[in-house]
Steps between C-alpha positions, in 0.01 A plus 500: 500500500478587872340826594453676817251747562515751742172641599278600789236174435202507694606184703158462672382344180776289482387107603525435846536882645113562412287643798475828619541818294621442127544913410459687220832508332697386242162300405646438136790281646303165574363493138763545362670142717135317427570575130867383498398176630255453205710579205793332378781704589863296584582753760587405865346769671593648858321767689639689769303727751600683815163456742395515890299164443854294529711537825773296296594411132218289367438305183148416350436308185210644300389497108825290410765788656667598824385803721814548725331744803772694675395656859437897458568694877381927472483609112557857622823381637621309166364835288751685759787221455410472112381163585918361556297244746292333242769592190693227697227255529401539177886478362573183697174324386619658109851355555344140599274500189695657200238580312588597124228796577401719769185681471423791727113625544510884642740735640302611775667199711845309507448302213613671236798593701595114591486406089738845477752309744502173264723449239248328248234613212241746699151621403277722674153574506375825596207539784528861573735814423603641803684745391223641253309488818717694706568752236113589429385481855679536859490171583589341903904467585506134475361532126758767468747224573347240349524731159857542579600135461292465208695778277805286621359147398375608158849513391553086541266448256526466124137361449203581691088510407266761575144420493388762287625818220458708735741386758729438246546806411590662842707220575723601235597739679637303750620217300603643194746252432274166559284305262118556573256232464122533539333219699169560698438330760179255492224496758358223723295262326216606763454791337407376179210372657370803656104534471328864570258537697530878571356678812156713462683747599778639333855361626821589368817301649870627589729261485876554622733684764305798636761765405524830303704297243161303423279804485361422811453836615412629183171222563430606827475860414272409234249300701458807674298657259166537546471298099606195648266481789349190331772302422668258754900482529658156616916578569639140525886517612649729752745732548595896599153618340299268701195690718174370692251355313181653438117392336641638155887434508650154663840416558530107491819489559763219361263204338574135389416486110167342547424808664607691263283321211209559718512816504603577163196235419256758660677850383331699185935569436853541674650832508885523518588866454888414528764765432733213369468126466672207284243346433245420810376191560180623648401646134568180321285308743226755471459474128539088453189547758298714262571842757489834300843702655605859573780574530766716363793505211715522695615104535514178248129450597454654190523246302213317636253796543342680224376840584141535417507120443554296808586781718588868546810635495577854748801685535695408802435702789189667356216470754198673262633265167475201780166608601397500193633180389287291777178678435542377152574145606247505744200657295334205441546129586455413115818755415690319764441158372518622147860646570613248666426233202696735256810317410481200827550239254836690361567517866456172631695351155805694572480450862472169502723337740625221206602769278719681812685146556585486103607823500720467809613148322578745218713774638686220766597330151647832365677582838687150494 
């Protein structure tokens, strides 16, 4: 059985294109290929990624399958274009390999609309709803257009997984007609190895775009209050939201994933105050490393916080409830490590990047 997946793989980590930079996203992706290459699974397996690291089409070998890198050029021109550039790429390179399945990760960029264009068996994994996002929140044009293509690609597909109940019910909205399949997405083995060693200080850790979307301003305004005058604020990723740092409130900017542990190593909790997520990866992380979260219902996060348990849950937008919510977290360094142990071993069983790979094994068996 030859499969192809289409996905935005974080190609620094790939063998042979290490140094520099390795980003912060997709960070689920490379577990998943370690884990293929360890379990049994009579597939020939072909990745395909648009990137700026290649100036040409490139094969590498890695983990017993092929990562076929095709050069990216401006990704605000192939949003504008609906990515017909790297559609062909990605076609030709389809047509050469045949695979029996083509598996599409995210609608934000061309993927899902190159496995659309191919005349085979097609899965595809949500990332993000952009049209949710666009619907609860003005979001910028090229989102707008982004969300556009996405209400058109949905269509192509009769199977697709959602990380969590709670993005699959919005996404029947959109998809009424597909077959829905939950899969979460595992995270880096790293993670599971996590020790705290929080800060004497109270530190609580952002993690994500800096955008209303995420809360972000519904954080800022909080840590304006005279309440949280104590507490530190770490912002790590950037974005529209982003300001000048200060001795209480830092913006960090984009971080490589060690980074990221570090800090989440030293926090008393992450707060994500989101107004809608799938299921973010930032949350998942934070409670495999024993982090107590608030956050907000409004996501699939949900179903790895439990409010009074491991974190504290706040309506969405509500800058006294997220006030709140901190001071709890933060009123002593025994409730933050006592919060944060509440259901970490559930956490790091399901999260476990061996039982992702099974269950993609799974649902790949069902879609062929």
């Amino acid at each position: 059985m030859r499969i192809a997946i289409l996905a935005d793989f974080p190609v620094k980590r790939l063998p042979g294109c290490e140094g520099g930079p390795t980003g912060y996203h997709a960070t689920w992706l490379p577990p998943l290929a370690e884990g293929l290459e360890q379990i049994s699974h009579g597939h020939e397996i072909h990745w395909i990624c648009c990137t700026k690291e290649v100036t040409r089409k490139t094969e590498i070998k890695a983990w017993g399958q092929t990562f076929h890198l095709l050069p990216r050029k401006k990704l605000s021109v192939e949003i504008l274009t609906r990515f017909v550039r790297e559609r062909r790429m990605i076609g030709e390179c389809l047509a050469s390999l045949k695979p029996n399945l083509v598996h599409a990760w995210g609608t934000e960029q061309g993927y899902a609309l190159a496995a659309a264009d191919y005349p085979a068996r097609k899965l595809l994994s949500i990332q993000g709803m952009l049209q949710l996002l666009c619907e609860r929140e003005r979001q910028p044009w090229l989102m707008r257009v982004q969300a556009r293509s996405e209400k058109h690609v949905l269509s192509a597909f009769d199977q697709i997984t959602v990380e969590s109940d709670w993005a699959a019910e919005r996404i029947k909205e959109y998809a009424p007609h597909a077959r829905l399949d939950k899969f979460t997405y595992g995270v880096a083995p790293a993670w599971l190895e996590v020790e705290r060693t929080p800060e004497a200080r109270p530190l609580v850790v952002f993690a994500g775009t800096l955008s209303r979307s995420k809360g972000v301003d519904t954080l800022l305004q909080a840590f304006r209050d005279s309440r949280l005058h104590q507490v530190r604020l770490i912002l790590l990723g950037d974005g529209p939201l982003r300001g000048e740092s200060s001795e209480q409130i830092s913006f960090a900017g984009h971080v490589p994933p060690e980074k990221a542990r570090l800090w989440m190593s030293r926090a008393w909790a992450l707060v994500h105050p989101t107004r809608a997520d799938v299921c973010p990866n930032c949350v998942k992380e934070a409670r495999v490393a024993g982090l107590p979260v608030v956050t907000t219902p409004e996501g699939g996060q949900v179903e790895w916080v439990t409010n009074g348990g491991s974190g504290i849950l706040h309506e969405a937008g509500d800058v006294e409830g997220l006030i709140l919510a901190i001071l709890k977290v933060t009123e002593s360094l025994e409730t933050s490590l006592r919060m944060g142990q509440h259901g970490r071993q559930e956490c790091r069983a399901e999260l476990s990047p061996r039982k992702a790979v099974m269950r993609w094994l799974d649902i790949v068996g069902q879609a062929t």
